[in-house]
C-alpha positions as CSV (number, residue, x, y, z in Angstrom):
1,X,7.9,-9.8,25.6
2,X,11.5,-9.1,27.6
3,X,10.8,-5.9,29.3
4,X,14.6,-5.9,29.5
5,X,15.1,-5.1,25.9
6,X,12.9,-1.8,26.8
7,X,14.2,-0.5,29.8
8,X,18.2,-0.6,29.1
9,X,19.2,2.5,27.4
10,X,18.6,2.8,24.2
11,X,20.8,4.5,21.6
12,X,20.3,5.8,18.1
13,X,23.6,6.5,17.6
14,X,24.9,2.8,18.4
15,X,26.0,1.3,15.5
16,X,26.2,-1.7,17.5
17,X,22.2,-2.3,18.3
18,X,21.4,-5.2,16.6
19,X,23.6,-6.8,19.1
20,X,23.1,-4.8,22.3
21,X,19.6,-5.4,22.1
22,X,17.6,-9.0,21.1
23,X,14.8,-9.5,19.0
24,X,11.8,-9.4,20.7
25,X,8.5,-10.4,19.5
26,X,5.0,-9.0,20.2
27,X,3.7,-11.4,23.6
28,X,1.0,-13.7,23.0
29,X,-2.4,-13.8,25.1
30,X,-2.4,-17.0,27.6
31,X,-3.6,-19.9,25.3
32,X,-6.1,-20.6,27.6
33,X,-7.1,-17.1,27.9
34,X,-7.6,-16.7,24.2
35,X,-9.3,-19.6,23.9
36,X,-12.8,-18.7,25.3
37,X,-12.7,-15.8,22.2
38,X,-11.9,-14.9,18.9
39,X,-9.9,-11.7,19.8
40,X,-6.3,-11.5,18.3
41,X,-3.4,-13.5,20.7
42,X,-0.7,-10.8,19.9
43,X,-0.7,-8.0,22.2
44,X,-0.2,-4.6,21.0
45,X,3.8,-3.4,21.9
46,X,4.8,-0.5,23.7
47,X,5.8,2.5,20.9
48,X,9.2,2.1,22.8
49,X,9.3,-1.5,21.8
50,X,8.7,-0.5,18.5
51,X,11.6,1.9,18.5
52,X,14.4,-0.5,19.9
53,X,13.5,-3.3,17.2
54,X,13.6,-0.8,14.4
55,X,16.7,0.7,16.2
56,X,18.4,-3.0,15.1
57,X,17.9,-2.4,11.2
58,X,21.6,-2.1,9.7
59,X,20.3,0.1,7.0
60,X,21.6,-2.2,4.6
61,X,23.4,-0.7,0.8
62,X,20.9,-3.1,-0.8
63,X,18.1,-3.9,1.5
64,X,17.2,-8.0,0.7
65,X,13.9,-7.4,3.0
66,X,12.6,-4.7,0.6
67,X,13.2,-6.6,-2.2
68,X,11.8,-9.8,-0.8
69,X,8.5,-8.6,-0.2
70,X,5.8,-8.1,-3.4
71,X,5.2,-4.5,-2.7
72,X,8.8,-3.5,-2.5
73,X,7.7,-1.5,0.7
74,X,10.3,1.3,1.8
75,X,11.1,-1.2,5.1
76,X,14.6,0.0,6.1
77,X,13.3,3.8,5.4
78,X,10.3,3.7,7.4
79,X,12.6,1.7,10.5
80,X,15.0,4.6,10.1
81,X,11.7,7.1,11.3
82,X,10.2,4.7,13.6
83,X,13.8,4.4,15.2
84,X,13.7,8.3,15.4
85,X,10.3,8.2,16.7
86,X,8.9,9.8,13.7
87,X,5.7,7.7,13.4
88,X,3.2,9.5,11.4
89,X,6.2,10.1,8.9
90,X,6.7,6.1,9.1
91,X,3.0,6.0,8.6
92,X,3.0,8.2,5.2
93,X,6.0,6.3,4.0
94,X,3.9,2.9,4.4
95,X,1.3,4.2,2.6
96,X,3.3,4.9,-0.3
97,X,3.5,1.1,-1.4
98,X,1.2,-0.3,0.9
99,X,-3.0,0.6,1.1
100,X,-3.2,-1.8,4.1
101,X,-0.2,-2.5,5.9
102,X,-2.1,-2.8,9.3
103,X,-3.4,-5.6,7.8
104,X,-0.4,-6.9,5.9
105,X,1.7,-6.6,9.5
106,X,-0.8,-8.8,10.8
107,X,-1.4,-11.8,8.3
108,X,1.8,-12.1,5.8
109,X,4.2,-14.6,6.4
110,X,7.3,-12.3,7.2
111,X,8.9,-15.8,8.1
112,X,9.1,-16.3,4.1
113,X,9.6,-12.7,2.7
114,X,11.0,-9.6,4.4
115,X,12.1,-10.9,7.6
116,X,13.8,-14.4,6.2
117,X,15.7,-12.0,4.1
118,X,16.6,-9.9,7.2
119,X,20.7,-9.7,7.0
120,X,20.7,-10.3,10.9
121,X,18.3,-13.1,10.6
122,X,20.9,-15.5,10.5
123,X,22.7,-15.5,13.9
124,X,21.0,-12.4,15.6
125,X,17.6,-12.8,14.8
126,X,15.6,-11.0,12.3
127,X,13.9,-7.2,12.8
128,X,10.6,-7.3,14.1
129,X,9.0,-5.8,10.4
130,X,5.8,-7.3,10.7
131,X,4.9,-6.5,14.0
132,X,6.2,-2.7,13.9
133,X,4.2,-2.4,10.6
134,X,0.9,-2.8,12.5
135,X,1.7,-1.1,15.1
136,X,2.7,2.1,13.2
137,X,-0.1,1.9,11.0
138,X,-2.4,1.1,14.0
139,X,-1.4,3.7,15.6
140,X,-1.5,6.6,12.8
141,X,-5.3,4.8,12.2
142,X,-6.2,5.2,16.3
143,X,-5.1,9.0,15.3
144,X,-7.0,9.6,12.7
145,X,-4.3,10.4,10.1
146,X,-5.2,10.4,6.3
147,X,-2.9,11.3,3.3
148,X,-3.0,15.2,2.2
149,X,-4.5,14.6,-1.5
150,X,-5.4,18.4,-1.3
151,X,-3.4,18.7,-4.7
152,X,-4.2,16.1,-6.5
153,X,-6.3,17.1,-10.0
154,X,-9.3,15.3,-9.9
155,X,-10.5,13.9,-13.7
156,X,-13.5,13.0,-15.0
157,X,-12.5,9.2,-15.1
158,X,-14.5,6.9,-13.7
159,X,-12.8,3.0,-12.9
160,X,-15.6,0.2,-11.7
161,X,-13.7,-2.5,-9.3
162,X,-15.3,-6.0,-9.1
163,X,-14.4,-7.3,-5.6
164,X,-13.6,-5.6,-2.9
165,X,-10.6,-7.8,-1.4
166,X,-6.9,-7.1,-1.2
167,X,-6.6,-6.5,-4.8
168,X,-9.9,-4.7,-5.5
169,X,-8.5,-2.8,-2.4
170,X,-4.9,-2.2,-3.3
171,X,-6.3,-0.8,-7.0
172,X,-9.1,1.5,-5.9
173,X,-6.3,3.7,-3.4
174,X,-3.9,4.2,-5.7
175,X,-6.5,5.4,-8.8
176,X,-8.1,7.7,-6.4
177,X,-4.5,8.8,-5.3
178,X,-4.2,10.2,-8.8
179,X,-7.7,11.6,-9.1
180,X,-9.7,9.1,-10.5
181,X,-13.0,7.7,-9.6
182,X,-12.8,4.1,-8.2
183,X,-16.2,2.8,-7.1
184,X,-15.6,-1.1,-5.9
185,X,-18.6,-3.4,-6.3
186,X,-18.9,-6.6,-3.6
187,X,-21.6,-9.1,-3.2
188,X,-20.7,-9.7,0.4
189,X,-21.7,-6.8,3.5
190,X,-18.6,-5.8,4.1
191,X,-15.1,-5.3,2.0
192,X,-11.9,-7.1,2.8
193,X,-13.2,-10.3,0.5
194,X,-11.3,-13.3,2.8
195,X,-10.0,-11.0,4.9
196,X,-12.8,-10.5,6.6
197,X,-15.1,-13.5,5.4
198,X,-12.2,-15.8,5.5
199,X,-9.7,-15.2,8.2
200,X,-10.9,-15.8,11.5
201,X,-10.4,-12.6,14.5
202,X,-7.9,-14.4,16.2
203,X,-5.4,-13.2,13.4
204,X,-7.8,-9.9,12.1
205,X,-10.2,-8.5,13.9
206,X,-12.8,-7.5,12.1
207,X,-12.6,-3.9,13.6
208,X,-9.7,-3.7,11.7
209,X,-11.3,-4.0,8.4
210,X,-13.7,-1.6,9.3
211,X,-11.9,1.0,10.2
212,X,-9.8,0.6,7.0
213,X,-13.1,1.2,5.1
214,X,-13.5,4.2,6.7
215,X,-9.9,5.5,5.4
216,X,-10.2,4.5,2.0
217,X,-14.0,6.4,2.1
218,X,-12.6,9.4,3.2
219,X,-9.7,9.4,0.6
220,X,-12.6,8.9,-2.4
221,X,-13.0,5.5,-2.3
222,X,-16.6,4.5,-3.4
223,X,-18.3,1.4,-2.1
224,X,-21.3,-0.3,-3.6
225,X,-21.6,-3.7,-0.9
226,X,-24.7,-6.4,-1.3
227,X,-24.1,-5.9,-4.8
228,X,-23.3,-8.9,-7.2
229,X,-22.2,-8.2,-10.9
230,X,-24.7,-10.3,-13.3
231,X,-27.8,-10.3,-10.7
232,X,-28.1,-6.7,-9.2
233,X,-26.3,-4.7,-12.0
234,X,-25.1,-6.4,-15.7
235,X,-21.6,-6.1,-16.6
236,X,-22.7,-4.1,-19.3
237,X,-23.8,-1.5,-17.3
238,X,-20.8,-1.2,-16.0
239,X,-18.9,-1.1,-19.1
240,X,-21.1,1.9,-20.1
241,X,-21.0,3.7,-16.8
242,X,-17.1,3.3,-16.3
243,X,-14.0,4.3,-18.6
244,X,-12.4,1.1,-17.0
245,X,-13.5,-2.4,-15.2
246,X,-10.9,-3.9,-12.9
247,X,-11.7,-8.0,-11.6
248,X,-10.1,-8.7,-8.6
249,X,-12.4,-11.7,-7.7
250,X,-11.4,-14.4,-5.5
251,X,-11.1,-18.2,-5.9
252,X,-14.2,-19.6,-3.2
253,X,-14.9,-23.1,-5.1
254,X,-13.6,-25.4,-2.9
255,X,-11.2,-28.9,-3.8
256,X,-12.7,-31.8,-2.0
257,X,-9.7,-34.4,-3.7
258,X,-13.1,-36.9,-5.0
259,X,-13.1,-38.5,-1.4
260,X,-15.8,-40.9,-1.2
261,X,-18.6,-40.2,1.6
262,X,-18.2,-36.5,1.0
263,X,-22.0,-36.0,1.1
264,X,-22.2,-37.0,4.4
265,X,-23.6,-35.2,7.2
266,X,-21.2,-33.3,9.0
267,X,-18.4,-32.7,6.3
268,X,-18.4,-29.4,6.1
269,X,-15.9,-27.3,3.0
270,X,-13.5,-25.5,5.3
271,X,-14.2,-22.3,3.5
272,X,-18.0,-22.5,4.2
273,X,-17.2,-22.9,7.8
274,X,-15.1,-20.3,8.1
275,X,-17.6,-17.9,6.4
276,X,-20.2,-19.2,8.6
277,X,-18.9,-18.4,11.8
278,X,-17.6,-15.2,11.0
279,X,-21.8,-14.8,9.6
280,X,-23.1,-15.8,12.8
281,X,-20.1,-13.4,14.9
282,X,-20.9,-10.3,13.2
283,X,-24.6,-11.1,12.3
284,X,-24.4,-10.4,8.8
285,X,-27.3,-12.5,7.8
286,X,-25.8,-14.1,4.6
287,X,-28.2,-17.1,4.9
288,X,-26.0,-19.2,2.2
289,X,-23.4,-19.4,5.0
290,X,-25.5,-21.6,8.1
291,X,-23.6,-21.7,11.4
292,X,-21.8,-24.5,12.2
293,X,-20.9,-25.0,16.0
294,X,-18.2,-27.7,16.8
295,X,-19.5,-27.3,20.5
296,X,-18.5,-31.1,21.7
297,X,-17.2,-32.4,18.8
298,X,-14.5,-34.9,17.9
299,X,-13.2,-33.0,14.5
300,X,-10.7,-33.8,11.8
301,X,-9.5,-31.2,9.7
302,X,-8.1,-32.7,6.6
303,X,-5.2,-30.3,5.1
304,X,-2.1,-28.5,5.9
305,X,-2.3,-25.0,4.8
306,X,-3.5,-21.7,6.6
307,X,-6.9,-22.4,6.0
308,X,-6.5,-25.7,7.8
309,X,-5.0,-23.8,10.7
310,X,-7.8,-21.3,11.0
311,X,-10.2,-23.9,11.0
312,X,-8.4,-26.1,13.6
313,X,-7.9,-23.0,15.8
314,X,-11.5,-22.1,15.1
315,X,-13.4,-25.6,16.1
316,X,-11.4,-25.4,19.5
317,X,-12.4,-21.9,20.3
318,X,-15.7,-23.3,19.7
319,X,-16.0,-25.9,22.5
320,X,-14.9,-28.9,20.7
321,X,-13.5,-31.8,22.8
322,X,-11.0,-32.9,20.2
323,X,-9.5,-31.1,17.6
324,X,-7.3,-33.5,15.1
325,X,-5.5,-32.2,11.6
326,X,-4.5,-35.0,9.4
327,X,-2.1,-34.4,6.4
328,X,-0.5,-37.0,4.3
329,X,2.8,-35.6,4.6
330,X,5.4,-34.7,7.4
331,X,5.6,-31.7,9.6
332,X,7.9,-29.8,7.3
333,X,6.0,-30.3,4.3
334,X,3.1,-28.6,5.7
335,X,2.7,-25.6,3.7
336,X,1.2,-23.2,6.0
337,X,2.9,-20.9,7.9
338,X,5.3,-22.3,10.6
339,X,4.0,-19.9,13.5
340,X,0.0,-20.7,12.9
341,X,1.1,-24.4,13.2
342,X,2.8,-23.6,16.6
343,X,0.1,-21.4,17.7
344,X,-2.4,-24.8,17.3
345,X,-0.3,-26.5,19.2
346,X,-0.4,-24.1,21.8
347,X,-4.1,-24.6,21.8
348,X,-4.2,-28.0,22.1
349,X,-5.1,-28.6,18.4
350,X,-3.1,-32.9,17.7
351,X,-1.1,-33.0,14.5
352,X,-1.5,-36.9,13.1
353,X,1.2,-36.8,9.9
354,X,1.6,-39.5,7.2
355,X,-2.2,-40.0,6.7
356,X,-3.6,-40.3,2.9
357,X,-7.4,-40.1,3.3
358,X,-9.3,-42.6,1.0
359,X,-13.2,-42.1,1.9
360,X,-15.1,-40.4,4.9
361,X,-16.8,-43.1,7.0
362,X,-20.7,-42.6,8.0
363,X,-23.6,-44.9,9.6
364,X,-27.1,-43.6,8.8
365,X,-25.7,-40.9,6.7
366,X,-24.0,-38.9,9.9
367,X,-20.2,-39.0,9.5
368,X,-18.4,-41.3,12.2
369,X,-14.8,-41.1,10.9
370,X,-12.2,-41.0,8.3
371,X,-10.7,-43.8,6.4
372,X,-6.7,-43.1,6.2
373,X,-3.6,-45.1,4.0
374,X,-0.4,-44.8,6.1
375,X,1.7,-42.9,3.6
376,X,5.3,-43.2,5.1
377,X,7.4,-44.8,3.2
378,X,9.9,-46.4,5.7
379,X,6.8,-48.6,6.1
380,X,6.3,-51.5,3.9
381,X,3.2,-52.1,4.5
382,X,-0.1,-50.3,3.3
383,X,-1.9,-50.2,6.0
384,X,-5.3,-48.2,6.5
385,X,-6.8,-46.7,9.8
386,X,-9.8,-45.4,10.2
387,X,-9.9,-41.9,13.1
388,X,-13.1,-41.6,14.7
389,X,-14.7,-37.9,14.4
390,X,-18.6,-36.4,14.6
391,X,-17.5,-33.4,11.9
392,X,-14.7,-33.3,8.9
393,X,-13.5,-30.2,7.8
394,X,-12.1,-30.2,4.1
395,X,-9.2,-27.7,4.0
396,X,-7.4,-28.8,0.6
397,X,-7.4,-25.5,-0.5
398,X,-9.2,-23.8,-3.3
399,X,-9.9,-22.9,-7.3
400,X,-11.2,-20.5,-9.3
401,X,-15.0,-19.5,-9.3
402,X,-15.7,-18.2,-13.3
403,X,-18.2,-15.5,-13.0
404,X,-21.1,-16.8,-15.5
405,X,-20.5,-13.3,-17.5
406,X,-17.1,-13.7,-18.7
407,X,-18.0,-15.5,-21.5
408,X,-20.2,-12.3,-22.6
409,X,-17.1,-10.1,-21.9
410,X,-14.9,-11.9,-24.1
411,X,-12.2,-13.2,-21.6
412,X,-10.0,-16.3,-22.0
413,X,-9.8,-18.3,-19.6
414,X,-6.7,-20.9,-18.1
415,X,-7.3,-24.1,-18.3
416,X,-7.6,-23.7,-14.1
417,X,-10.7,-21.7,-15.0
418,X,-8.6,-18.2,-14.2
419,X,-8.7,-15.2,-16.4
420,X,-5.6,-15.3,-18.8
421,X,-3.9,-11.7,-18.3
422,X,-1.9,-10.6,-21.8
423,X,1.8,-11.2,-22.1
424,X,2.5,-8.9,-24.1
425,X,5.1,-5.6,-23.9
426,X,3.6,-2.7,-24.3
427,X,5.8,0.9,-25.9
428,X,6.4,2.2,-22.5
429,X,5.4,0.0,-20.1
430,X,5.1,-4.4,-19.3
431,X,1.0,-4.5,-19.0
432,X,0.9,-7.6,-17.0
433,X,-2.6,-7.1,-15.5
434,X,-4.3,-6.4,-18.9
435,X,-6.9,-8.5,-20.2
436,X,-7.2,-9.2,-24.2
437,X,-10.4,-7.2,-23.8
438,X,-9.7,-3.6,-24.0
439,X,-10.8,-1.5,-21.4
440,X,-10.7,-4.8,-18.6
441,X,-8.2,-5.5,-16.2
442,X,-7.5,-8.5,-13.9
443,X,-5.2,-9.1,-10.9
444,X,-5.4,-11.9,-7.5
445,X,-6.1,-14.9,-6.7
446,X,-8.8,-15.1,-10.1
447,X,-5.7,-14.7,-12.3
448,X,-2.6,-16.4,-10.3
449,X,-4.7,-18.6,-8.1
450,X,-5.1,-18.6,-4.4
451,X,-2.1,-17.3,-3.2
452,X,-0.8,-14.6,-0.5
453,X,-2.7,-11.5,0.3
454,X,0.2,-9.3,-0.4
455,X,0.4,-10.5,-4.0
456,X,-2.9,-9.5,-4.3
457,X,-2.6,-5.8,-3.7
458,X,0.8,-5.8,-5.6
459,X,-1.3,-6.7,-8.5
460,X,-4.3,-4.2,-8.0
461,X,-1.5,-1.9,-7.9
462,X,0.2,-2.4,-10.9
463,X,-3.6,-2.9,-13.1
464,X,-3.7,1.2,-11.1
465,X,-0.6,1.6,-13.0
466,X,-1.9,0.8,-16.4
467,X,-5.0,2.2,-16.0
468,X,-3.8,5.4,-14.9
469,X,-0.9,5.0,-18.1
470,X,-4.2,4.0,-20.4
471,X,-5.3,7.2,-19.2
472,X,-2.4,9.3,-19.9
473,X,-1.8,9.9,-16.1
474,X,1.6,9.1,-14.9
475,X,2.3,7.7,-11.5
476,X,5.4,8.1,-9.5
């Protein structure tokens, strides 16, 4: 970061700050530095930092960022207090839309909501959102503040939660915010779902996740983890125990495109990997999730999304001697995010573009490369290359994963396998979270497909809404 932008004087009053001072982003760890760990690269900003960029908000009559992003977060509200220095304030106000926007600042592409609808960010650079989010929220966690529920009337209703990810997540904090019983079920150790299983600690430290467990505990928040719906408890039982079910399962089967070879030794789903590093970090003993070490290893990673970058930034931290990701299109089609594909590059991760893979090659049954077609079409010839590599990573993203009790609940399903929500408008309010079985609600990535964590919550958050209405409770 450009200390300058912290030491000249800064004024609250200046109507002209968006110009006096620049935008200035959080500094990154030394790539070769962060590269013998898993720690996060972005550094934590002063709280004076923090001030100047939210000092450069124009307060605008009809705020594009807020709008932009799913959970229609207060943004040019909570700047106005962080400006002002009022943090805990800043904090509350987060909290209001947001149940985790420590993690949200840290893994949402602000390049694609709030901050590319910044109305400085074309010519003067956008407002730091993202970054000042986690640090205020950071900051009011490091301090220990939780939200005054002191007068909320608790009821006698009683809401089970299948999956405790960013939807699970987002609807158990606003039920208990209005006095109802959430208890979340998760087959997994720990909650977070991906965020914590999935997304490596470069970009979320797992501390993180913990101590937002801790939060949501203290606010009512019940957790029942190592549990799996259909094995350790029937779904029945939870329709009997609970007024309410919410399902805000994730999509974990993996899309392997039919290459042939696939059952090679060495391919490895990018998902499993992931899950099995993370596993072996925090020795969680999930034995369905082996260790995989890419200690030495020439790797491809075939895929262009996030989940291809965490794995290509994983396999180097790891020791590998080359890390390669292949994708059949050009740069700009990739459809991760543009910063995560920068911050690979940084670490020495090669980007080979125009590359349709037809088969994974192997001798003896070990994987020695990858069979490619050349798909750019200046060329008119089909030509096919074949990249030497000891491991393949299959990062081409992911579908749904039908719980083997849904049938029994009476659920449609998509054709995609994901639970069909009803489309329906209600008297008083659009349920768009409902199922067609009464009394069950759906919202994430097992209803909309994988897609962004802050969808997620937004959709926890509104099945809260019409559970709460199914209740007779009103929300604000």
């Amino acid at each position: 970061m450009n200390n300058k932008n912290i030491t000249q004087p800064f004024d609250p009053n200046d109507k002209l700050r968006f110009l006096n001072h620049q935008r200035e982003t959080a500094q990154k760890r030394d790539s070769g530095e962060r590269l013998i760990d898993f720690k996060e690269i972005y550094q934590d900003q002063p709280e004076e930092a923090s001030q100047v960029q939210a000092g450069r908000c124009l307060d605008c009559g009809n705020p594009y960022c807020e709008w932009k992003c799913p959970l229609h977060n207060y943004i040019p509200n909570w700047l106005e207090l962080v400006k002002d220095k009022n943090f805990e304030q800043a904090a509350v106000l987060m909290h209001e839309t947001n149940p985790l926007p420590e993690i949200c600042g840290r893994v949402c592409p602000q390049d694609r909501l709030c901050e590319q609808a910044c109305t400085i960010n074309t010519g003067f650079g956008a407002v730091t959102i993202g970054a000042i989010e986690k640090d205020i929220s950071d900051l009011a966690l490091a301090n220990n503040w939780r939200p005054d529920l002191s007068q909320i009337e608790r009821t006698e209703k009683r809401v089970a939660i299948v999956g405790a990810g960013p939807a699970g997540l987002g609807c158990a904090e606003l039920l208990v915010r209005h006095g109802v019983k959430a208890i979340v079920y998760d087959r997994y150790p720990e909650i977070g779902g991906l965020l914590t299983f999935g997304i490596p600690g470069f970009k979320l430290e797992k501390e993180v996740i913990k101590k937002r467990r801790l939060f949501l505990q203290d606010m009512g928040v019940e957790f029942q983890l190592n549990t799996e719906i259909g094995k350790d408890i029937s779904i029945e039982q939870l329709q009997q125990n609970h007024h309410s079910i919410f399902l805000g399962m994730g999509t974990y089967t993996s899309l392997d495109g039919g290459l042939k070879g696939l059952g090679s030794d060495g391919v490895i789903k990018a998902l499993d990997y992931l899950i099995g590093n993370i596993n072996y970090q925090q020795d969680y003993g999930m034995t369905e999730y082996p260790y995989s070490s890419m200690e030495s290893q020439k790797v491809i990673v075939l895929g262009g999304g996030d989940t291809a970058m965490d794995c290509v930034r994983s396999a180097v931290r790891q020791g590998a001697n080359q890390v390669q990701c292949v994708y059949r299109r050009d740069e700009a089609a990739m459809p991760g995010s543009k910063q995560e594909v920068k911050n690979a590059k940084e670490e020495s991760v090669e980007f080979i573009y125009h590359l349709q893979p037809l088969a994974i090659e192997s001798k003896q049954g070990k994987v020695t490369g990858v069979r490619f077609q050349r798909t750019n079409l200046a060329s008119e010839i089909s030509e096919e290359v074949v990249l030497e590599a000891d491991k393949v990573i299959i990062a081409f993203g992911f579908t749904a994963s039908p719980a083997n009790w849904f049938d029994s609940l009476g659920l449609t399903l998509t054709d995609k396998g994901l639970i069909k929500t009803a489309d329906y408008t209600g008297a008083d309010l659009p349920y768009l979270q409902s199922t067609e079985v009464p009394g069950i609600f759906a919202g994430g990535d097992i209803v909309r497909g994988a897609d962004l964590v802050v969808t997620a919550i937004a959709e926890g958050r509104q099945a809260a809404r019409e559970i709460l209405a199914s209740f007779d409770i009103l929300t604000n």
